[in-house]
N, CA, C and O atoms as a DFTB+ gen file, in Angstrom:
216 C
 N C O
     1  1      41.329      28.758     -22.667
     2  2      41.937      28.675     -23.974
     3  2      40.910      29.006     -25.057
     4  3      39.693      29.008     -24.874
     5  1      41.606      29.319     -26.336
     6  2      40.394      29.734     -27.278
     7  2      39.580      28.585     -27.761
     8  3      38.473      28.737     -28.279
     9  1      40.138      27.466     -27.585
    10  2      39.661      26.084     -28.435
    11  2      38.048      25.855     -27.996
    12  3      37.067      25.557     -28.677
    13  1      38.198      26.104     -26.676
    14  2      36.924      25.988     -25.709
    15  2      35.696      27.061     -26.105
    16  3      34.505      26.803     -26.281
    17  1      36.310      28.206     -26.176
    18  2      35.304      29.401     -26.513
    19  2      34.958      29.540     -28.053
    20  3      34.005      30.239     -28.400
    21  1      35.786      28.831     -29.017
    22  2      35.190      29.122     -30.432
    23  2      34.471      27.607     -30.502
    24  3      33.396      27.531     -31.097
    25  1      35.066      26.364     -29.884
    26  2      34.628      25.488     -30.574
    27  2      34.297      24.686     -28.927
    28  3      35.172      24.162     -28.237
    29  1      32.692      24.781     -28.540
    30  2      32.432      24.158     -27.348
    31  2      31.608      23.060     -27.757
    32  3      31.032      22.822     -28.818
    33  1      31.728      22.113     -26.073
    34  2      31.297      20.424     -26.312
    35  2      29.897      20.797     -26.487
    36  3      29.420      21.290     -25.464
    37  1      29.439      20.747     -27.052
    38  2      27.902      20.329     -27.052
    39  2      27.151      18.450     -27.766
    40  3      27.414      17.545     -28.558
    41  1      25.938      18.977     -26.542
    42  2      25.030      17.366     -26.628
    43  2      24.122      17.181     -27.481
    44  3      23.423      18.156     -27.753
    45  1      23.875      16.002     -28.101
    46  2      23.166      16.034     -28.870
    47  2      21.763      15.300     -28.791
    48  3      21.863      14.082     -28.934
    49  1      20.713      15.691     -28.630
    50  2      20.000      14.623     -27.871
    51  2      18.750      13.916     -29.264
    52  3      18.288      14.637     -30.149
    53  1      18.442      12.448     -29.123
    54  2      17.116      11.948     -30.351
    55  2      15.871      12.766     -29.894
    56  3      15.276      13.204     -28.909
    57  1      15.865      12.692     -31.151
    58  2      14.128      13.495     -30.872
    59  2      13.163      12.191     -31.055
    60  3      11.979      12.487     -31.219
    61  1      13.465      10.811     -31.054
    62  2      12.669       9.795     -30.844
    63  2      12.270       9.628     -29.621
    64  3      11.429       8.744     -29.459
    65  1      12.726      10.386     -28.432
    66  2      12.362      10.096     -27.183
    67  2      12.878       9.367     -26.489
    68  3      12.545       9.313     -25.305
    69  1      13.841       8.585     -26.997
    70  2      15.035       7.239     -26.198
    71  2      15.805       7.961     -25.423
    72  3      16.536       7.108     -24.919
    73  1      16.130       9.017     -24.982
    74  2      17.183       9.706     -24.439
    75  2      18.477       9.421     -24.661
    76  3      19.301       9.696     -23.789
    77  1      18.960       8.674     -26.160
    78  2      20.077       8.617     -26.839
    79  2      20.786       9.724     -26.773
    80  3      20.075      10.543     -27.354
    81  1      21.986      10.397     -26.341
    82  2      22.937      11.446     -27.061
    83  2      24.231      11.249     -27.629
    84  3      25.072      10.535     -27.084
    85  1      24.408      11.802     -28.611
    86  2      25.708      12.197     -28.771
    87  2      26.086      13.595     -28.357
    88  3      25.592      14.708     -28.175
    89  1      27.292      12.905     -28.303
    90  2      28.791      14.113     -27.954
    91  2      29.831      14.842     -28.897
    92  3      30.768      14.155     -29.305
    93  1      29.741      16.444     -29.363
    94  2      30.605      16.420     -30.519
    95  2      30.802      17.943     -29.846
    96  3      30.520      18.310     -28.705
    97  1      31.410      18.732     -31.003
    98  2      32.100      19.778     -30.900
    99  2      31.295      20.922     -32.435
   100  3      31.007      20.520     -33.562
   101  1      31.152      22.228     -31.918
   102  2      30.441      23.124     -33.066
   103  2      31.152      24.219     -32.916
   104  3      31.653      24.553     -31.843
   105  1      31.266      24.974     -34.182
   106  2      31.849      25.887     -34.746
   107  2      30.387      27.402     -34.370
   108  3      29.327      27.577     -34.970
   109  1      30.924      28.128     -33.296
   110  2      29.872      28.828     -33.363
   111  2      29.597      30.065     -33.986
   112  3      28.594      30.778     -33.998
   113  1      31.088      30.188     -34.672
   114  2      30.893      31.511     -36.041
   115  2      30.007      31.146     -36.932
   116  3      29.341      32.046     -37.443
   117  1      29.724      29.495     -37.424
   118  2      29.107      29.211     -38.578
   119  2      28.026      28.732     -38.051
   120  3      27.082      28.909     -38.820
   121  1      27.658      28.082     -36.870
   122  2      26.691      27.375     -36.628
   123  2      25.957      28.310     -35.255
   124  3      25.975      27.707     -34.183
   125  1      25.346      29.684     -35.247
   126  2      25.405      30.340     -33.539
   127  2      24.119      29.549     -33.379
   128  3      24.086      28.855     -32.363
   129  1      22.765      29.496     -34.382
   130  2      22.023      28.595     -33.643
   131  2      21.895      26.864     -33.138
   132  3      22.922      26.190     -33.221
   133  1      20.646      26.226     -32.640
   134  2      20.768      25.568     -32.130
   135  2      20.964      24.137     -33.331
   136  3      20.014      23.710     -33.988
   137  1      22.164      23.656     -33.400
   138  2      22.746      22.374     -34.428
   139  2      21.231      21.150     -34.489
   140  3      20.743      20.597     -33.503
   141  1      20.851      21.028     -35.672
   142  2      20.069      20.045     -35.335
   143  2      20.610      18.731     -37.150
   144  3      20.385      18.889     -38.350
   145  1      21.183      17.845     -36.530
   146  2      21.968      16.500     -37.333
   147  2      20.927      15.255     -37.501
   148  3      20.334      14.705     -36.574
   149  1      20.852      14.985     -38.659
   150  2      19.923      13.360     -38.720
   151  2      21.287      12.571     -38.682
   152  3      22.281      12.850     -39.353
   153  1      21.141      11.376     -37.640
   154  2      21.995      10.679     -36.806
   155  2      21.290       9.233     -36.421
   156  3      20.158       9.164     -35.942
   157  1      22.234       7.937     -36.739
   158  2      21.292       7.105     -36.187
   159  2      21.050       6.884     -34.774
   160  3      21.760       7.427     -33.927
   161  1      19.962       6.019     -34.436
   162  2      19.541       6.434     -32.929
   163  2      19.197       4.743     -33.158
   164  3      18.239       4.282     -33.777
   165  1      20.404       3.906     -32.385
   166  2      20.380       2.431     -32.099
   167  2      19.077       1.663     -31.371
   168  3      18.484       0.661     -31.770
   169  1      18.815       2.513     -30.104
   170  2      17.352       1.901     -29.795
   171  2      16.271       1.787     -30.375
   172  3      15.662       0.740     -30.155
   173  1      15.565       2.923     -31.428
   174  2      15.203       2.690     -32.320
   175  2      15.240       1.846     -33.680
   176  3      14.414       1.395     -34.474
   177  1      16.695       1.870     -33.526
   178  2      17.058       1.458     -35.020
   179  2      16.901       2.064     -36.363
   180  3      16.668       1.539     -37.452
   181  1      17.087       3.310     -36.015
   182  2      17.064       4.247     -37.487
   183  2      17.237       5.453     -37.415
   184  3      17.094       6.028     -36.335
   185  1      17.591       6.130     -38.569
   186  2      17.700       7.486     -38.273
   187  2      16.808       8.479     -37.424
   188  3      15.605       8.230     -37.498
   189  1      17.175       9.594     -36.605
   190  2      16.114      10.532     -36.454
   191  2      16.781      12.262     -36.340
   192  3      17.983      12.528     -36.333
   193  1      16.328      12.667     -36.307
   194  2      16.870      14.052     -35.984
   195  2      17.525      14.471     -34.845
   196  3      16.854      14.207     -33.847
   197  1      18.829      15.156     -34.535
   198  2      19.144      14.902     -32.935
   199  2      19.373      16.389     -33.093
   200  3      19.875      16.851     -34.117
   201  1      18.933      17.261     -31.885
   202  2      19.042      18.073     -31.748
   203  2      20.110      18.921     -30.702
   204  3      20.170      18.170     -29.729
   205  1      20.672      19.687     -30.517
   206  2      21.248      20.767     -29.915
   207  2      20.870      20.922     -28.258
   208  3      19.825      21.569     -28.208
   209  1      21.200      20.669     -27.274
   210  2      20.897      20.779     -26.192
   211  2      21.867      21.349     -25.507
   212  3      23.039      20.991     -25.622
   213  1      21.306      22.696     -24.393
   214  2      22.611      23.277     -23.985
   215  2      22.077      23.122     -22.207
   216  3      22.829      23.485     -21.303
């Protein structure tokens, strides 16, 4: 289906090193490189940068 090919699951992993991820969905007309979101990261307890992992 197209839903899959324009808009795929991608992971999101902390760059604190906790191996926290989130799970979301990206637009890859607007976004083709790799998504990188400041997101909180609970083991830490604070924000950090989560990056794009394929």
């Amino acid at each position: 289906m197209a839903r899959s090919e324009l808009r795929p699951v991608i992971k999101l992993r902390s760059t604190a090193g906790t191996g926290f991820t989130y799970v979301t969905r990206k637009n890859r007309r607007s976004d083709a490189d790799r998504m990188v979101l400041r997101k909180y990261d609970p083991v830490v307890a604070r924000h950090v940068d989560f990056r794009e992992e394929r």
